[in-house]
N, C-alpha and C positions, 0 to 999 in steps of 0.2 A: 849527201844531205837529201831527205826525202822533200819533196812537196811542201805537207801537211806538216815536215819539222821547219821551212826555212819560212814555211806562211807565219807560223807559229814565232819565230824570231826577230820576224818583220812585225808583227804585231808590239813583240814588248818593248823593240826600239823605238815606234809609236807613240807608246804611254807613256815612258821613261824620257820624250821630246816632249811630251804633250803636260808631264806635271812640271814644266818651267810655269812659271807663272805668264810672266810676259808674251811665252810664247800660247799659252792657252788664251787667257784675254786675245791677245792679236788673230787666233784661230776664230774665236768666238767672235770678232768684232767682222770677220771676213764674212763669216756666216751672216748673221745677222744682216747683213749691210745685203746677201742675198735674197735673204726674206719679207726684207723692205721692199725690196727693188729700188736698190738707191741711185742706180743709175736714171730712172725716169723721173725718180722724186727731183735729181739733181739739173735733169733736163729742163724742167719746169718751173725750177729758180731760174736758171740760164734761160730761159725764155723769157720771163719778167723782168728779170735784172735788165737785161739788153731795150724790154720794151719802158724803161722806167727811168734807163739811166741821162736820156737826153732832158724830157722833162725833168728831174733830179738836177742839173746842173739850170736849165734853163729859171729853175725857179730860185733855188739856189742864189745864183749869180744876179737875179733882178731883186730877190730879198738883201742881201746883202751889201749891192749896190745904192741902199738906202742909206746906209751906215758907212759904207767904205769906199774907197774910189774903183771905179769899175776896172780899171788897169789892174791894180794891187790883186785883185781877185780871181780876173780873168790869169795873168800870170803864177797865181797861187794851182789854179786849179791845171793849167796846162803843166806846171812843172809835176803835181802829182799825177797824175794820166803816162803823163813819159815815163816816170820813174817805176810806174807798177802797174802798168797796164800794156800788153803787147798791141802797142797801135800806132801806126810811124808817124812823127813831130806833124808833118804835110798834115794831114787827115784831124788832129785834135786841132791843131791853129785853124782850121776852115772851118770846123764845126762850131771850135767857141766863138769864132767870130762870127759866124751865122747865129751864134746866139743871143751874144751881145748888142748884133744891129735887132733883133727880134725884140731885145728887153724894152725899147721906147713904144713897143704897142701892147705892153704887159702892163694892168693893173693891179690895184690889191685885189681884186676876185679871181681875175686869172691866175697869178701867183698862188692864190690858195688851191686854185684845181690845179694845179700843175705836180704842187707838193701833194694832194689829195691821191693823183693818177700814180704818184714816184712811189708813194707808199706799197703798191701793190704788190712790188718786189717783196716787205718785210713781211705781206701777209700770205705771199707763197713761201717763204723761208720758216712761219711759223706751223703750217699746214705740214711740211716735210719734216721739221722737227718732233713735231707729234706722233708722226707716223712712227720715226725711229725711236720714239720714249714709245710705244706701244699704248699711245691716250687718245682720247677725244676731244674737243675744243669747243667746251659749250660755254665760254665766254660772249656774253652780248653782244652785237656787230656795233652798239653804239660804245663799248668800253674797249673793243678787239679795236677798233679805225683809227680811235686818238692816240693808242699806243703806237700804232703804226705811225702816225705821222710824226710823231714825238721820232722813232727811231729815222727817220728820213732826214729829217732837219738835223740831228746827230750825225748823219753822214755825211750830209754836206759840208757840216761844222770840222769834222773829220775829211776831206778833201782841202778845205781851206788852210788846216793849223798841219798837216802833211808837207803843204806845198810853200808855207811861210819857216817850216823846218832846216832845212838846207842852205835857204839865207843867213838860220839865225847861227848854225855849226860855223860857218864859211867863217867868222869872227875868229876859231878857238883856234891856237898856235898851231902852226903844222908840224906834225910829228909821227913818219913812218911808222905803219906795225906790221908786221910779216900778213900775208895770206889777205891784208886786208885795207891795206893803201894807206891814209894819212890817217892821222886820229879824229877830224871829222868826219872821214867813212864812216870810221870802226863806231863814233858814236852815235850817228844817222841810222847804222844797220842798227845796232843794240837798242836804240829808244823805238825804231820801227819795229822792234819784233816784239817789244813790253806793248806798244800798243797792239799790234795784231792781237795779243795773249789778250788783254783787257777784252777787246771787243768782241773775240770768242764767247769768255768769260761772261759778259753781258749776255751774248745771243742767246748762250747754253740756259742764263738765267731766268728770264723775259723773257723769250719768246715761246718757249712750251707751257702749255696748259697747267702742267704741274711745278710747283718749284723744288728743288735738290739745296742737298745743301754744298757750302764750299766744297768741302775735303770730299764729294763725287761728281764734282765739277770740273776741277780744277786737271785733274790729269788729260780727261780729253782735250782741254782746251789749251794741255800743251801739245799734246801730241799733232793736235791740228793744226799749230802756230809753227812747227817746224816742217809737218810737212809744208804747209803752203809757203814757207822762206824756202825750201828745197827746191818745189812745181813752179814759185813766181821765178826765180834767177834762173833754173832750165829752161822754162820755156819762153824769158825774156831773150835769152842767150840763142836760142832754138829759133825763134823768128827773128833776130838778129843776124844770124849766121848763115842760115838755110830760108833765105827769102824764097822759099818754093811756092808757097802757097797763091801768090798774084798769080801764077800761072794755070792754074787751077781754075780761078777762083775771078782773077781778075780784079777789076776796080772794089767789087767789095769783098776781099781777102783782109782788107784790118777787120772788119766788121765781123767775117767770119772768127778769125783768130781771133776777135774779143769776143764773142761766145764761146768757144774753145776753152778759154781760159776760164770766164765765167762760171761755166761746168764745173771743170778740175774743182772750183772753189769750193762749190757747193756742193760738191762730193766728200771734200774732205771736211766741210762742217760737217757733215752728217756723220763723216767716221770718228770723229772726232769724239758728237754724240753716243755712237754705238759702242764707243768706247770704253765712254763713261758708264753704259749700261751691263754690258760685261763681267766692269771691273765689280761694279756693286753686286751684281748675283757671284762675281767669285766670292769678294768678301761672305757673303750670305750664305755659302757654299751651295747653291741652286745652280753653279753655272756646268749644264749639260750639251756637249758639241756632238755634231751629228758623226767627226772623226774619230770620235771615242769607241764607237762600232768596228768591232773586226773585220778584218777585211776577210 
C-alpha cells in the first residue's frame, strides 16, 4: 500500500467516524470548548466561586437563622459540603463554626452585602456562558445584579434542602440494590441527580444573554449532569483514597482541592453549553469541524 493510498483510507475511515452523530457533536463540542478557551473561562468561575462561597454560606446561615434554628442549618449545610464537596469533615466544622460565631455581628445590611459579594460568582458564570453561546450581555447592571442575587439565595436554599435530604430518606425501609447500597442511597443518588439536571437546566436558561428553547437545552444539560455525577464520585473517591495533596500543598490542600473541583464544574457547564450549541447547528446542518479536513 502506497502513501497517498493508505492516507487516502485513513481519511474515509475519518468521515465514515465522523458522520456518527454523537460522535460529530462530541467532536464539535471539543473544538468549540477550544475556541472558547474554556479552560480559563472555567478558571475564572473557580476563582469566584471559591471567593464567594464563604460569604454565600455566611449570609445564608445568618438569613436563615432568622426563621430557623442555627443548629438545624448549620448541620444541614455541613452534611451537604461532605457529601459533594471534596473537603475533610475537620475543615467544613471549623469553618461553619467560625461562621456561625460571626453571625451575632452580622446585620440586616451586612447580610445584604454578603449575598450582594456571593452573587459575583453567578455573574462570572453568566459572563462564561456568553462566551460559549457566542453573544454579548447588554443587559443593564441594575436588571443583570438582582438576577444574580435571586440565583444566590437559590443556592443557598439548594445547600439547605440537599442537606435536610438524607434525613428525610433515612425514614424509607431499608432495602438492598446491587451496585448501589440500600434503597435510600439509590433514592438520594437519583433525586441528587434530577436536581443537578434542573439546576443546569436553569443556568443554561437564565443565565445567557439569549434564551433557547427546551428541546436545545435540555441535552447539554444532561450531558453535564452525568458527567459531573461521574467527576464529583471520582474525585470524591480520589481525595479520599490518595490524600496526596496535604503533602504538596499542606494546611491549605482542602482549599486547593476545592478549587480543583470547582473548575472540573465549571468546565463541564460550559461543555455542557457547547453542547447544546453543536447539537443545534447539526440539526441546522451548519455544523462544520475543523477534523473534517484531510489530513
Amino acid at each position: 500500500m502506497t502513501p497517498l493510498s493508505l492516507k487516502s483510507s485513513i481519511n474515509r475511515l475519518k468521515d465514515r467516524i465522523l458522520s456518527f452523530v454523537a460522535v460529530r457533536v462530541s467532536v464539535g463540542t471539543i473544538e468549540e470548548l477550544g475556541r472558547n478557551d474554556a479552560s480559563h473561562l472555567a478558571a475564572g468561575v473557580a476563582y469566584f466561586a471559591v471567593l464567594s462561597l464563604f460569604p454565600l454560606l455566611l449570609g445564608f446561615i445568618s438569613l436563615a437563622g432568622l426563621f430557623l434554628p442555627s443548629e438545624s442549618v448549620q448541620q444541614a449545610i455541613i452534611r451537604f459540603i461532605q457529601q459533594n464537596l471534596p473537603i475533610s469533615p475537620d475543615v467544613v466544622s471549623e469553618n461553619i463554626q467560625s461562621i456561625i460565631a460571626a453571625r451575632g455581628a452580622v446585620g440586616i445590611f451586612s447580610i445584604l452585602a454578603l449575598i450582594w459579594t456571593s452573587s459575583n460568582m453567578f455573574t462570572s458564570m453568566g459572563v462564561a456562558l456568553n462566551r460559549s453561546c457566542g453573544v454579548c450581555d447588554r443587559t443593564p447592571f441594575y436588571l443583570r445584579k438582582p438576577r444574580d442575587i435571586v440565583f444566590a439565595l437559590a443556592a443557598g436554599f439548594l445547600f439547605l434542602l440537599s442537606g435536610v435530604l438524607p434525613t428525610a430518606f433515612s425514614l424509607i425501609p431499608e432495602v438492598d440494590i446491587p451496585f448501589f447500597g440500600t434503597s435510600a442511597s439509590f433514592i438520594l443518588i437519583a433525586v441528587g441527580s434530577v436536581i443537578t439536571f434542573f439546576v443546569f437546566i436553569v443556568l443554561y436558561t437564565y443565565l445567557p444573554a439569549v434564551r433557547s428553547k427546551w428541546r436545545h437545552i435540555w441535552p447539554g444539560a444532561l450531558v453535564a449532569t452525568v458527567l459531573f455525577e461521574i467527576i464529583r464520585i471520582s474525585f470524591i473517591l480520589f481525595v479520599v483514597q490518595f490524600n496526596r495533596y496535604n503533602i504538596i500543598y499542606g494546611t491549605i490542600g482542602s482549599a486547593i482541592a476545592l478549587m480543583v473541583w470547582i473548575y472540573l464544574s465549571a468546565f463541564i457547564m460550559l461543555a455542557g453549553s457547547s453542547f447544546n450549541g453543536e447539537l443545534r447547528r447539526w440539526r441546522e446542518g451548519t455544523l462544520k469541524l475543523d477534523a473534517d479536513k484531510p489530513l
